[in-house]
C-alpha positions, -999 to +999 in steps of 0.1 A: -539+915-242-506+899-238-477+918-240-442+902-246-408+914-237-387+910-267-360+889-246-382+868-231-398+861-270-364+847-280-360+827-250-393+813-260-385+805-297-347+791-284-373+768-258-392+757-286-369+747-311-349+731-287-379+708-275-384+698-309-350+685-317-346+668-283-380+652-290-377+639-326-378+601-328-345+587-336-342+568-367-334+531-362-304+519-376-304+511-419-289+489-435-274+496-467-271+472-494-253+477-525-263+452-545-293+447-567-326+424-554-329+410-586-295+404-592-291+391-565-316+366-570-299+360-603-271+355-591-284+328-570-300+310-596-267+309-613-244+298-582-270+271-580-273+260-614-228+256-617-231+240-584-255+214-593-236+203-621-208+196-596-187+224-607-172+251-591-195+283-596-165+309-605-167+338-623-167+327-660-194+305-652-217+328-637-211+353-661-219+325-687-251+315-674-262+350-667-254+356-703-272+328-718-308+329-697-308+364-685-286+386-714-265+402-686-231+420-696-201+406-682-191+439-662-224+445-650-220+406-634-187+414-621-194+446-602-229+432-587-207+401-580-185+421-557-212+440-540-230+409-533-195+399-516-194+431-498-233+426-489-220+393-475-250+376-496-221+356-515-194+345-498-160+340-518-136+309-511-104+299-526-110+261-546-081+239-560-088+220-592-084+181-592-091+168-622-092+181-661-061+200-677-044+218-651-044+198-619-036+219-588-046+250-604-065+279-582-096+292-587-117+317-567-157+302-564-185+316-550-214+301-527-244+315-513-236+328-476-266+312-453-280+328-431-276+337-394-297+325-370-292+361-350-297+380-380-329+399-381-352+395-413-338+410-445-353+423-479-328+406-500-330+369-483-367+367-484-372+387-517-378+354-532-411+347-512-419+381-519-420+379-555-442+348-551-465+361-527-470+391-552-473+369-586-503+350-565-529+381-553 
């Protein structure tokens, strides 16, 4: 039979619990992403459909060609817009018209950030494989 002085119990427990906070596993570090996969990918498809008709992919365009293939509100565009921005999947740039009815005029465009060579493998940048991989099992 053991007996157990009541003091030394608690210096047991206080041993104990402090062990197993000291010996968790640490959690690696997340990162957080705002904005939606697949609007993401959406958006995307969009920046790369206005850009291949030589245009600058701004706002109203995107929003149009969401609209049109995908039936995506125009805020709903908008705010994923900016948290791809923030997500730095999208990055922003300041374009001056040439040519149509106001020459000179300022326009904010999007283009698809590429990716670092440093970066470590994200969810968002391959989702596209993903989705492919998944459609073929």
């Amino acid at each position: 039979m053991v007996y157990c002085n009541s003091d030394f119990a608690g210096l047991c427990a206080a041993a104990v619990l402090t062990y197993r906070a000291h010996s968790m596993v640490r959690p690696s570090p997340v990162c957080r992403r705002e904005a939606d996969p697949l609007m993401a990918q959406k958006l995307w498809t969009a920046i790369n459909f206005v850009r291949s008709q030589k245009q600058v992919a701004n706002t109203e365009r995107i929003v149009r060609y969401l609209q049109r293939e995908y039936n995506v509100a125009q805020d709903e565009v908008e705010r994923q817009l900016n948290f791809a921005v923030t997500d730095r999947f999208i990055s922003i740039y300041r374009a001056v018209a040439n040519k149509g009815n106001n020459p000179g005029a300022e326009q904010d465009g999007y283009r698809i950030q590429p990716a670092d060579e440093n970066e470590v493998s994200d969810f968002y940048r391959n989702f596209n494989s993903i989705l492919i991989q998944s459609h073929n099992c």
